[in-house]
C-alpha positions in Angstrom: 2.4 0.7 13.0 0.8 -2.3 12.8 1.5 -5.4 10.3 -0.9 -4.5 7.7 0.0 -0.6 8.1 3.7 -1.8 7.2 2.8 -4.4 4.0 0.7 -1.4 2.7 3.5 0.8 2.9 5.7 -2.4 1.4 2.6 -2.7 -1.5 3.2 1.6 -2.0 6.8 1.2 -2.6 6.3 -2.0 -5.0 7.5 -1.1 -8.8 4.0 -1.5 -10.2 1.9 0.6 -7.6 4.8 3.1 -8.0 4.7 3.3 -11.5 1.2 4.9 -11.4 2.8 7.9 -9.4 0.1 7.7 -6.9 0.9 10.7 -4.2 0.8 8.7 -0.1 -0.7 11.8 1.3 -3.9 10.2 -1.5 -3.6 7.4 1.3 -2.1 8.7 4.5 -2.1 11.5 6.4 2.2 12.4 7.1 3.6 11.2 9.5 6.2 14.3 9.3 7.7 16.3 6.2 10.4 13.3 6.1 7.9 10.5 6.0 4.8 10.2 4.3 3.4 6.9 6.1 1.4 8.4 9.1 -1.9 7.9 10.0 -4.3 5.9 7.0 -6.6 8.1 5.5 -8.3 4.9 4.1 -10.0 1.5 4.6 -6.5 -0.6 5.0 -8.7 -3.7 3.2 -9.2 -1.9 0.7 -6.6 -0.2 0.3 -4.5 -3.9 0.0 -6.3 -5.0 -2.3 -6.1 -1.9 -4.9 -2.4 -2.7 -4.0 -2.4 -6.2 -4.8 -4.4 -5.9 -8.2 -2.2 -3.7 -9.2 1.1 -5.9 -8.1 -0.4 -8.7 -9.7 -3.6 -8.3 -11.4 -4.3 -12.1 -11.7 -4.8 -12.6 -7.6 -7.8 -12.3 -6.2 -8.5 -10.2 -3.0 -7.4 -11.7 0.2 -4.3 -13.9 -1.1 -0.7 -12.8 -0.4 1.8 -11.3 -2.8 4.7 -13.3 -3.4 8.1 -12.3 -2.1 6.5 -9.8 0.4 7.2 -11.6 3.3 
C-alpha cells in the first residue's frame, strides 16, 4: 500500500469522515472479509480531498491535515 493509499485509509477512520457512515467498499474494493482497504475503486486525489473537506472544511485541496502525520 502505498503512502497516499495508507493516509486515505488514516482520512476513512478520522471521527468526522466516520460520522457520515460512509460504507469503504463505496471506495475500495476488500482486501478480504476482515479488511475492507484493498484495491481503490477511486481517484486517490480525489478521494483525499473529499476526506480533507470533510476533516476540516476550512483547508483547501492539496494542504495536509494536522496531526496526521
Amino acid at each position: 500500500m502505498s503512502a497516499l493509499e495508507m493516509k486515505l485509509v488514516e482520512y476513512f477512520l478520522h471521527p468526522a469522515v466516520q460520522a457520515r457512515h460512509f460504507n469503504p467498499a463505496m471506495f475500495w474494493e476488500p482486501l478480504s472479509a476482515a479488511n475492507p482497504f484493498g484495491r481503490l475503486r477511486v481517484d486517490p486525489a480525489k478521494l483525499e480531498a473529499l476526506f480533507v473537506s470533510i476533516i476540516q472544511p476550512s483547508m483547501g485541496c492539496g494542504q495536509e491535515v494536522p496531526g496526521t502525520h
